[in-house]
N, C-alpha and C positions, 0 to 999 in steps of 0.2 A: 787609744792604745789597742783595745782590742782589733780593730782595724789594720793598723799596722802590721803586729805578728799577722793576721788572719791573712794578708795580702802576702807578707814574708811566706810564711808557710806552701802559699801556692805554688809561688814564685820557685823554693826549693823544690816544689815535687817536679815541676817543670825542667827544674835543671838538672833533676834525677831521669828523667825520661828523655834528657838531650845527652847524659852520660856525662854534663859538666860537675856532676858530686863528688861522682867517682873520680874520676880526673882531680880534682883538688886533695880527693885522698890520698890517690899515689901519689901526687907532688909532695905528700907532706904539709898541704896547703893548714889542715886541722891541730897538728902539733904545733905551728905558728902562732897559729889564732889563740889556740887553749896550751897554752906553755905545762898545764897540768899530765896531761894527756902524756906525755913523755915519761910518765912515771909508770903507766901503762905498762905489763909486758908484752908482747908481741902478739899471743896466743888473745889479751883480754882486750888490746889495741883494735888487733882485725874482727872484735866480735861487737865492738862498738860502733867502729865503721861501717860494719856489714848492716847496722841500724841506719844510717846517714843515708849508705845507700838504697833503700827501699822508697817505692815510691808511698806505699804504703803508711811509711813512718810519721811522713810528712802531711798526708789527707789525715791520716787520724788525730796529726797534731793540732791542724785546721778545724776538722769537725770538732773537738776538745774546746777551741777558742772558739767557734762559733755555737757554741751549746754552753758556755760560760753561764748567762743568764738562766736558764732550766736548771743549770748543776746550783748557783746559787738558792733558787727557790728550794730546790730538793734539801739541800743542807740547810736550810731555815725551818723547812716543819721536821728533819730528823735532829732537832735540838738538846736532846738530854737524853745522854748514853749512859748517865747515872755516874755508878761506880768501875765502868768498864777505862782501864788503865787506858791512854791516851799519849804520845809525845809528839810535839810538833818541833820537825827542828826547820828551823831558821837560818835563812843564809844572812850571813853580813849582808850583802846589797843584793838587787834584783838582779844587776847590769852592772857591770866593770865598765868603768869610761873607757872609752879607745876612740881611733881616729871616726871609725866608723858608726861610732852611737853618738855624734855632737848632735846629730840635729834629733836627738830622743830625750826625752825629758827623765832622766835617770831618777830625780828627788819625785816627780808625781809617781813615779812607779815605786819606789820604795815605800811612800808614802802610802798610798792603798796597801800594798805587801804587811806592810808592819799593823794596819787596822785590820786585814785580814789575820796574822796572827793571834792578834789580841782577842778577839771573836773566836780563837779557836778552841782556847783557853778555858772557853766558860762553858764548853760541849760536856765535860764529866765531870766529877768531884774527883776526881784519881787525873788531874791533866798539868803536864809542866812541858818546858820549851827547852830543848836544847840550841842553843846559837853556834851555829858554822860559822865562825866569825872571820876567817880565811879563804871562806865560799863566795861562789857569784851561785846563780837562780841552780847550777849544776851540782848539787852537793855530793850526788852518786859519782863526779867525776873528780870533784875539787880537795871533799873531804870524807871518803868511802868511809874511813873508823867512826864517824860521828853517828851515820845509820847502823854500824854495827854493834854501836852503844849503846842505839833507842831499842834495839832488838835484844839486846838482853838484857838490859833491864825491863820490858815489857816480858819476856819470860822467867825473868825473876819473880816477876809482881806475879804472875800467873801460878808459879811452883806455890808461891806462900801463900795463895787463896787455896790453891788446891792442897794445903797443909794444913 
C-alpha cells in the first residue's frame, strides 16, 4: 500500500510539472471525481486547487508516505499525553470504491485505518473518536463541520481546565 500511493504521488507531481493537474482542474476534471467539492464556493474551490496544483504538494505528500515507518516509531515512544484532550476523527472508509480503485484493496486499507484508530485512543485518558461517517480519507473536504466540532470541543475542554 504504501508503495502504491508513494508511486501515485510521483506520478501527480509529474503531471504537475507536465501542467496535466492543472488542465484537469480547469476541465472540471476534480468536481467529477470528488462530487463534494461542489459545495465548495469558488473563492475556497480555487484555494484547494491552487494545492493540487503544486508540485510541491504532491513530494511532500510522497516524503509523508515514504517516512510512514520513522512517523510510526516516533508515535510509539511519544505514547502517553496523559490528560492532554485528544479527538480522533475517523472517516467512514479509507477509499470510496469507484471505477478506478478495483484493483485496490479497499477492506485491507480500512482494516489497518480502523487499528490505527483504535491505537489512537489509548494516547490520553481525555481521548474519544468522532466518526465522519459520510467521509472518504478527505474529511477537510467531505465533512468540514466534524473538524469544526473537534475544535471546539477541544477548546471547550481547555476553557474548563483553565477554569
Amino acid at each position: 500500500m504504501k508503495l502504491f500511493f508513494s508511486i501515485s504521488f510521483a506520478i501527480a507531481s509529474l503531471g504537475v510539472t507536465l501542467g496535466i493537474v492543472r488542465f484537469l482542474g480547469i476541465i472540471g476534471a476534480f468536481e467529477i471525481i470528488k462530487k463534494e467539492l461542489r459545495q465548495f464556493s469558488p473563492t475556497s474551490l480555487r484555494i484547494v486547487k491552487n494545492y493540487f496544483y503544486s508540485a510541491k504538494h504532491w513530494l511532500t505528500m510522497f516524503r509523508e508516505m515514504w517516512s510512514l515507518n520513522t512517523s510510526s516509531r516516533q508515535v510509539q515512544k511519544a505514547n502517553d499525553f496523559g490528560i492532554i484532550p485528544i479527538i480522533s476523527i475517523k472517516a467512514g472508509t479509507f477509499l470510496k470504491p469507484s471505477l478506478g480503485r478495483l484493483y485496490f484493496s479497499i477492506q485491507s486499507a480500512d482494516k489497518l485505518r480502523n487499528q490505527m484508530h483504535s491505537n489512537l485512543l489509548f494516547l490520553s485518558t481525555d481521548c474519544q473518536q468522532l466518526l465522519a461517517e459520510k467521509s472518504s480519507h478527505f474529511v477537510w473536504i467531505d465533512q468540514r463541520e466534524i473538524i469544526m466540532q473537534a475544535v471546539t470541543q477541544i477548546l471547550q475542554k481547555i476553557k474548563n481546565i483553565n477554569h
